[in-house]
N, CA, C and O atoms as a Tinker XYZ file with bonds, in Angstrom:
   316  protein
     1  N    -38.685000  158.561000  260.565000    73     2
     2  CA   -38.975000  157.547000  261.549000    64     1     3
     3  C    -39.809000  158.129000  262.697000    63     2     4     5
     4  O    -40.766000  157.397000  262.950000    81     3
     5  N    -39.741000  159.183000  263.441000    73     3     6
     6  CA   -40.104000  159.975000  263.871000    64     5     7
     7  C    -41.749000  159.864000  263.599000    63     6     8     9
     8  O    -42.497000  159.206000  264.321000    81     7
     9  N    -42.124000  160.531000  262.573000    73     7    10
    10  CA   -43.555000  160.744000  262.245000    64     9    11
    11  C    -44.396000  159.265000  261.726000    63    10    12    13
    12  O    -45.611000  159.165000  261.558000    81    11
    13  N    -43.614000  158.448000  261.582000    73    11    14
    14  CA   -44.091000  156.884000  261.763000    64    13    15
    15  C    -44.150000  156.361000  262.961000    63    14    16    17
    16  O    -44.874000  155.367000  262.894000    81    15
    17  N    -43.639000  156.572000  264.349000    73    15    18
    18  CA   -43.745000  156.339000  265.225000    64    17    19
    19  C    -45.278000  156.982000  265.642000    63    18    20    21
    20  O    -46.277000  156.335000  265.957000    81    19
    21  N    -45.141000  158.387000  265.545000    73    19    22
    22  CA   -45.964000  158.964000  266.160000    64    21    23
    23  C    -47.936000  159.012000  265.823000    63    22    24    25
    24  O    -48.948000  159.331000  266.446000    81    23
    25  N    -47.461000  158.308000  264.027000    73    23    26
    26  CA   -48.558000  158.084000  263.346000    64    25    27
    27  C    -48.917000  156.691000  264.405000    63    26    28    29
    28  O    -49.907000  156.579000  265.127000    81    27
    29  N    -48.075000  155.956000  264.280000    73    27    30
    30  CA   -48.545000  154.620000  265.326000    64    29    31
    31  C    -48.849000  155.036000  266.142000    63    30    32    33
    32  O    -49.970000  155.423000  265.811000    81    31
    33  N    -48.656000  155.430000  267.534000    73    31    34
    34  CA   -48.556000  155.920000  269.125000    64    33    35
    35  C    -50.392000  156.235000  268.427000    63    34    36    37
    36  O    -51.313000  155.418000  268.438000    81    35
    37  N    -50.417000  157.411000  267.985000    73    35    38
    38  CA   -51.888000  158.056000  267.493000    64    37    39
    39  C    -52.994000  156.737000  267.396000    63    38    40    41
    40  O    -53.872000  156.354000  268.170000    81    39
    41  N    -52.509000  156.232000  266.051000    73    39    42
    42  CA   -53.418000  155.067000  265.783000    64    41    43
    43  C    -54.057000  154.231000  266.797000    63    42    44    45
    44  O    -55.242000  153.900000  266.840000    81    43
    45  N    -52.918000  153.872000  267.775000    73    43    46
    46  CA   -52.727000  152.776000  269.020000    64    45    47
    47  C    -53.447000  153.181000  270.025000    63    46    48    49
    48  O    -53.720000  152.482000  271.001000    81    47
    49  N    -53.907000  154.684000  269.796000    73    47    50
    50  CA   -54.151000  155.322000  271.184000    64    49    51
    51  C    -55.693000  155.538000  270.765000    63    50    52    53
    52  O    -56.597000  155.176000  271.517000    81    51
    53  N    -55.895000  156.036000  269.750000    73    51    54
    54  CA   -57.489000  156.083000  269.573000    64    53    55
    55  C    -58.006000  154.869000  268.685000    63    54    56    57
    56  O    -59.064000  155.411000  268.369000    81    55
    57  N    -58.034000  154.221000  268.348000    73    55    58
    58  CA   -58.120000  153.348000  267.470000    64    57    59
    59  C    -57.966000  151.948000  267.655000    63    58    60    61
    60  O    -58.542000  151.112000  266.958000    81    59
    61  N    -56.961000  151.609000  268.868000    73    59    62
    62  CA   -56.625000  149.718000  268.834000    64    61    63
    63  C    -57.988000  149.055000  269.077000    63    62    64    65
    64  O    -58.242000  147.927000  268.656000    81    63
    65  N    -59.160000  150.071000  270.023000    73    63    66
    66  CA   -60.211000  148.728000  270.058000    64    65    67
    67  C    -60.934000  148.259000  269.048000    63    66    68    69
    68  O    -61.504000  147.168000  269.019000    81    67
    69  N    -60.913000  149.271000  268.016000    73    67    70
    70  CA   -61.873000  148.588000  267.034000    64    69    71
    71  C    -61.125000  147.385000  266.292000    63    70    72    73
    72  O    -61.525000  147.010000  265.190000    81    71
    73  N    -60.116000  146.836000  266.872000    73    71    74
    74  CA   -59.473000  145.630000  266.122000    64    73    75
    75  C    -59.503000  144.879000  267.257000    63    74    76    77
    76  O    -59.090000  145.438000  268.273000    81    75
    77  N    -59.968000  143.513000  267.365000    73    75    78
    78  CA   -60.062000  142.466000  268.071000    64    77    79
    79  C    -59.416000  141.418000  267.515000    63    78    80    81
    80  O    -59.828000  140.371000  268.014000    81    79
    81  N    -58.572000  141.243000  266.687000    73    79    82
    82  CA   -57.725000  140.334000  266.211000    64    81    83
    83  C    -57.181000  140.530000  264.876000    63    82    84    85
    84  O    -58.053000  140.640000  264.014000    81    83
    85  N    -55.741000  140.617000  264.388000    73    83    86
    86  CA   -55.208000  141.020000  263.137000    64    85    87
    87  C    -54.878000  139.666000  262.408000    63    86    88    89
    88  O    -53.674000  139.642000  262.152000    81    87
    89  N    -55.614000  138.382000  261.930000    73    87    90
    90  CA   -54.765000  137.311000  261.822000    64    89    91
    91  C    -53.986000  137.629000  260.196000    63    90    92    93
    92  O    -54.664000  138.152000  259.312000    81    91
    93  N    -52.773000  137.315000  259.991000    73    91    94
    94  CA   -52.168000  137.385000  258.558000    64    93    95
    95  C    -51.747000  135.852000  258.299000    63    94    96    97
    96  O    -51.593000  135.104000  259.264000    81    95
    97  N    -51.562000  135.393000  256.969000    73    95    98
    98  CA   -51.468000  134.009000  256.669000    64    97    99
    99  C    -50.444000  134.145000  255.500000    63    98   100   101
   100  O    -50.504000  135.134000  254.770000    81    99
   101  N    -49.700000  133.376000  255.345000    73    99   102
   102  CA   -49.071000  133.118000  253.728000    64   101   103
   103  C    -48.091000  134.141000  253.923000    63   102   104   105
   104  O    -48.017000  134.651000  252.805000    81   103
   105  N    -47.268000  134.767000  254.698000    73   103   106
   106  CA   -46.443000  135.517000  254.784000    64   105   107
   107  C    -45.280000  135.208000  254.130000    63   106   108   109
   108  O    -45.051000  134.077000  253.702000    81   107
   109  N    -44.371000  136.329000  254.002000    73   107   110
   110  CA   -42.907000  135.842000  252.832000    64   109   111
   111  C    -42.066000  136.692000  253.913000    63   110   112   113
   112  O    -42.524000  137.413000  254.800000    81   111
   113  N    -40.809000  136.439000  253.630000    73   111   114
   114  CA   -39.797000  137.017000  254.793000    64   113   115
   115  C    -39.765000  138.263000  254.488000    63   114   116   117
   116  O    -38.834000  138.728000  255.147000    81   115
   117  N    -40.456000  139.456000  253.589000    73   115   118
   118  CA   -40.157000  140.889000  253.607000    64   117   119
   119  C    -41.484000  141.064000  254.785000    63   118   120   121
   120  O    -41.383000  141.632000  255.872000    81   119
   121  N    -42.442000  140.555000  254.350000    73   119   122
   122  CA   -43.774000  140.961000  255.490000    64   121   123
   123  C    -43.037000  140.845000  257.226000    63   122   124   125
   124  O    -42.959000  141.734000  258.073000    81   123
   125  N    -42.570000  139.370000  257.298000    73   123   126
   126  CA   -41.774000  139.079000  258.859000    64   125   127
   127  C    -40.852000  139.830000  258.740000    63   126   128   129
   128  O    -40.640000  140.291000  259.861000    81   127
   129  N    -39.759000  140.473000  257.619000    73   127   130
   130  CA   -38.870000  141.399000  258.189000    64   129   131
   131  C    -39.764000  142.793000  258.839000    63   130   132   133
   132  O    -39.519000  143.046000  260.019000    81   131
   133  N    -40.624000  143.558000  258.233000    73   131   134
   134  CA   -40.737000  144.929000  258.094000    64   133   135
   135  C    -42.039000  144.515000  259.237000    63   134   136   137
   136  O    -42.738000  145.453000  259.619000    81   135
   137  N    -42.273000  143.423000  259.644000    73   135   138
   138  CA   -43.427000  142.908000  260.931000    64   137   139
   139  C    -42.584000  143.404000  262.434000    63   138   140   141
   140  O    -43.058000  143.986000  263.410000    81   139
   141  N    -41.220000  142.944000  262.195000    73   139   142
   142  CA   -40.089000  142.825000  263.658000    64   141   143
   143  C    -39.801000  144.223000  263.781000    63   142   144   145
   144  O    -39.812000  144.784000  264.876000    81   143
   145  N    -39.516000  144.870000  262.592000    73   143   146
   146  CA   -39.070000  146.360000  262.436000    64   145   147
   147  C    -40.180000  146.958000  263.228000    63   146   148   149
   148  O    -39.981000  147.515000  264.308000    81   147
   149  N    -41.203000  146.849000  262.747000    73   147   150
   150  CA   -42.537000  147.921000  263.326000    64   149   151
   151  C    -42.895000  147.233000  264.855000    63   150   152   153
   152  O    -43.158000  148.052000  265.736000    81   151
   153  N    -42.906000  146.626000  265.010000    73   151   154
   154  CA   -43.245000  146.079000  266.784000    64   153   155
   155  C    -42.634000  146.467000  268.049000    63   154   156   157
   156  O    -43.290000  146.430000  269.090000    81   155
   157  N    -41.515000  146.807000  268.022000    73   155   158
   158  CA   -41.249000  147.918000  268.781000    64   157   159
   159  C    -42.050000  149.542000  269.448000    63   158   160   161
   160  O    -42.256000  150.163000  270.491000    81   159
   161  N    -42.255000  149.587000  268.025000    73   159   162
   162  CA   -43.297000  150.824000  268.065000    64   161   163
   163  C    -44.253000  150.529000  268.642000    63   162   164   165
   164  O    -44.572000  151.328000  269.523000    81   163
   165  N    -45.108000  149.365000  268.465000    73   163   166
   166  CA   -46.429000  149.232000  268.829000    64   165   167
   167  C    -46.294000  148.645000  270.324000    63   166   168   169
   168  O    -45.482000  147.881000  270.844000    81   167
   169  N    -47.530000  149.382000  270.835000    73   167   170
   170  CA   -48.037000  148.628000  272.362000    64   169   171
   171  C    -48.209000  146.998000  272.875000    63   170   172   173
   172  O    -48.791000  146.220000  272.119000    81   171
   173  N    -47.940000  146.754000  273.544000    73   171   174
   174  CA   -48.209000  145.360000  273.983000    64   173   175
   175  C    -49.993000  144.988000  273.434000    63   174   176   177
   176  O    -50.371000  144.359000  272.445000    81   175
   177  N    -50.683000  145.568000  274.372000    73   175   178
   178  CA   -51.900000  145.698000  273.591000    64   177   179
   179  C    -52.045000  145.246000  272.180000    63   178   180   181
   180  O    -52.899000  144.464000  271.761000    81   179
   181  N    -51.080000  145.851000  271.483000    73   179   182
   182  CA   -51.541000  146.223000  270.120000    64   181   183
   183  C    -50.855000  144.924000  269.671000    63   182   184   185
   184  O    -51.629000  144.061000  269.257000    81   183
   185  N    -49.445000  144.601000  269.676000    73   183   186
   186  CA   -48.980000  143.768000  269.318000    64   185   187
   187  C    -49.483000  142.068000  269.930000    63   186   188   189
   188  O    -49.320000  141.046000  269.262000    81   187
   189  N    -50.005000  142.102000  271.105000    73   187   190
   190  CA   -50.824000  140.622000  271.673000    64   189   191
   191  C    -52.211000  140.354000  270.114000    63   190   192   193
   192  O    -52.591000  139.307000  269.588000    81   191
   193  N    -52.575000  141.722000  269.850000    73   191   194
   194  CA   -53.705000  141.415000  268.319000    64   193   195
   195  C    -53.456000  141.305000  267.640000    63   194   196   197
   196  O    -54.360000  141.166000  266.816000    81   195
   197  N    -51.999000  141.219000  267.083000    73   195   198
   198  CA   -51.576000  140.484000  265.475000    64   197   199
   199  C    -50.777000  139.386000  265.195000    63   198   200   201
   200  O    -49.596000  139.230000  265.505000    81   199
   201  N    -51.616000  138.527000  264.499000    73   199   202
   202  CA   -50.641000  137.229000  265.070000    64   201   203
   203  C    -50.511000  136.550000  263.190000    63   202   204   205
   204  O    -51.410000  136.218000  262.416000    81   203
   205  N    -49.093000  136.570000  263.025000    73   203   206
   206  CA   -48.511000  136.061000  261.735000    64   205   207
   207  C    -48.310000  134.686000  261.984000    63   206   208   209
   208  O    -47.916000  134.158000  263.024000    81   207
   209  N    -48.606000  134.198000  260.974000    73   207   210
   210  CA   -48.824000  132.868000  261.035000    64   209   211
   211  C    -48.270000  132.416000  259.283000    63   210   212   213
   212  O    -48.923000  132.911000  258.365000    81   211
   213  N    -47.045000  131.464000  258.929000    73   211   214
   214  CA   -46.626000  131.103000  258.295000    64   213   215
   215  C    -47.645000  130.376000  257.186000    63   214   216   217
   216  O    -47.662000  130.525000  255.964000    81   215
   217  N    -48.367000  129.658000  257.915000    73   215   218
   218  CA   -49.421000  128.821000  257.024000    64   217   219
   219  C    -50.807000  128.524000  257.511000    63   218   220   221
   220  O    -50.927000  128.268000  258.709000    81   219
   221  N    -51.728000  128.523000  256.847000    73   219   222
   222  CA   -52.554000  128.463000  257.811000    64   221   223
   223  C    -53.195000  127.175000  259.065000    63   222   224   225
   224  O    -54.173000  127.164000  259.813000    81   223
   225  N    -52.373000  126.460000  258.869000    73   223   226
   226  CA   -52.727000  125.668000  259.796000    64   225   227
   227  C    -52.867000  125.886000  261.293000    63   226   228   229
   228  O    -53.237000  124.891000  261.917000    81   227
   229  N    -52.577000  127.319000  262.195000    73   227   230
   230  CA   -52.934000  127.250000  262.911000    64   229   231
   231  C    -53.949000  128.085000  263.432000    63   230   232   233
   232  O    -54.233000  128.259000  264.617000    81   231
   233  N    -54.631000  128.743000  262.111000    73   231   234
   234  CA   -55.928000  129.409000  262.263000    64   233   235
   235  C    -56.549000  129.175000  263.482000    63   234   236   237
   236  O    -56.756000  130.057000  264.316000    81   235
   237  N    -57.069000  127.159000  263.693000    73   235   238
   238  CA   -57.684000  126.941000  264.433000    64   237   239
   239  C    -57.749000  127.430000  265.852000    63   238   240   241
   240  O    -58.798000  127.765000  266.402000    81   239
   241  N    -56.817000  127.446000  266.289000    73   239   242
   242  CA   -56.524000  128.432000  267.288000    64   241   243
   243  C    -57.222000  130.030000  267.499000    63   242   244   245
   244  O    -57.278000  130.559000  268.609000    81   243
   245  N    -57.645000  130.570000  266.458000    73   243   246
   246  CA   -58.109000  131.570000  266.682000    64   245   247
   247  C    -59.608000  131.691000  265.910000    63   246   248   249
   248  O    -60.208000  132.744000  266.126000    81   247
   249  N    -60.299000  130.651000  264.982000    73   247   250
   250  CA   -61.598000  130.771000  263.934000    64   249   251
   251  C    -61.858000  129.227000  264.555000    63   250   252   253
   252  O    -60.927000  128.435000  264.408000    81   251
   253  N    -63.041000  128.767000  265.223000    73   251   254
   254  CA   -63.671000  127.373000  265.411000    64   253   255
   255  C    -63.614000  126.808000  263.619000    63   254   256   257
   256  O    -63.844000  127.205000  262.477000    81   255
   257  N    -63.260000  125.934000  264.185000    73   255   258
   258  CA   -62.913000  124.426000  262.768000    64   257   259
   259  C    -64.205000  124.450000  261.673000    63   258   260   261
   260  O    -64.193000  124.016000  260.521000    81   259
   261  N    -65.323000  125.094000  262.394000    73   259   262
   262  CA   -66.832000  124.183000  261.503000    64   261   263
   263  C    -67.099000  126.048000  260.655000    63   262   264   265
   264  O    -67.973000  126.381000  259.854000    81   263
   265  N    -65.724000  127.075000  261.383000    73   263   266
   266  CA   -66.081000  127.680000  260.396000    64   265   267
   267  C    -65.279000  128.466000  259.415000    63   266   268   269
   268  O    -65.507000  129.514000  258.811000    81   267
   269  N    -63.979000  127.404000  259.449000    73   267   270
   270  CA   -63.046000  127.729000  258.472000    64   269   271
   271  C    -63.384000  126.555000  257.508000    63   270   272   273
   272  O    -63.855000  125.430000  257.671000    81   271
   273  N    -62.915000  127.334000  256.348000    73   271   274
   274  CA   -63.062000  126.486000  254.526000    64   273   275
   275  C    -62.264000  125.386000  255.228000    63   274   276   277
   276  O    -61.614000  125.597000  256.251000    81   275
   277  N    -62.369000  123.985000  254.507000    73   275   278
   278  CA   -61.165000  123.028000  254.317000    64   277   279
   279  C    -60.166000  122.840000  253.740000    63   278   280   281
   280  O    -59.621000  121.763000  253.498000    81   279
   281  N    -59.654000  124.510000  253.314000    73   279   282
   282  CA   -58.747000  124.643000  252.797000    64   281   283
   283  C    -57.526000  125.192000  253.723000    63   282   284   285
   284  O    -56.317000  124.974000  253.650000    81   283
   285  N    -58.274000  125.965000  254.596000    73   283   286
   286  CA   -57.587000  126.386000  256.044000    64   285   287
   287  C    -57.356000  125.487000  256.818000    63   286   288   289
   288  O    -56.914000  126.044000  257.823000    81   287
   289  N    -57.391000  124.046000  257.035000    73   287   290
   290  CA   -57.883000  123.041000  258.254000    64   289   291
   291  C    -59.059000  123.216000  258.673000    63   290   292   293
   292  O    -59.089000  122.536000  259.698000    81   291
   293  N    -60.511000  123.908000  258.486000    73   291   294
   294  CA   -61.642000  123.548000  258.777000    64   293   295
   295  C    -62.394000  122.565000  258.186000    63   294   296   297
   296  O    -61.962000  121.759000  257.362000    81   295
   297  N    -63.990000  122.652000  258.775000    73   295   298
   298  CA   -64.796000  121.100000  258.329000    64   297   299
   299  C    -65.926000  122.240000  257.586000    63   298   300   301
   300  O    -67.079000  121.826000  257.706000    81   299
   301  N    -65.819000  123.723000  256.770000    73   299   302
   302  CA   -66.400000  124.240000  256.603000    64   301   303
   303  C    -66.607000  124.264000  255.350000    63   302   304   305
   304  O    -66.219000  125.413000  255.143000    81   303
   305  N    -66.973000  123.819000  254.185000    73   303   306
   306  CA   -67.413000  123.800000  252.637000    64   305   307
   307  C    -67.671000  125.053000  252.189000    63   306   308   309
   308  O    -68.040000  125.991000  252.895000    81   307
   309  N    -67.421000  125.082000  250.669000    73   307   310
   310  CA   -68.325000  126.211000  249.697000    64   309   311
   311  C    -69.271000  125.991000  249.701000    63   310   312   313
   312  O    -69.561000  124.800000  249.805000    81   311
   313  N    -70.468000  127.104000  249.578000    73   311   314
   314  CA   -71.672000  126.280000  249.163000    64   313   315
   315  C    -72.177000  126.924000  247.676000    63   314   316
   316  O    -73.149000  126.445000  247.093000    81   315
């Protein structure tokens, strides 16, 4: 536990800016269990950029509508 912490702390410390948003979708309760487990570890920072989301319906919130598929809740087509 120890050297998983510290692998995080590392990561968090050189590394969080190149992530500007973590969105995850379609989650199952082992992902939200082992999600609650690890957040502790991580920085406020770090943890305000990953945002689990059960289904995707509330993408919109974070991708404009015209440019998610309409399979996500956007008005965005295959082409």
């Amino acid at each position: 536990m120890q050297t998983v912490r510290a692998l995080t702390q590392t990561l968090q410390d050189y590394y969080a800016e190149r992530l500007g948003s973590f969105i995850v979708i379609h989650v199952n309760w082992f992902y939200r269990f082992m999600f609650q487990c690890m957040k502790p570890m991580l920085s406020k920072r770090t943890r305000d950029k990953v945002n689990v989301l059960g289904n995707p319906k509330g993408l919109s919130k974070f991708i404009p509508r015209d440019q998610l598929l309409t399979d996500y809740g956007g008005t965005s087509v295959r082409e």
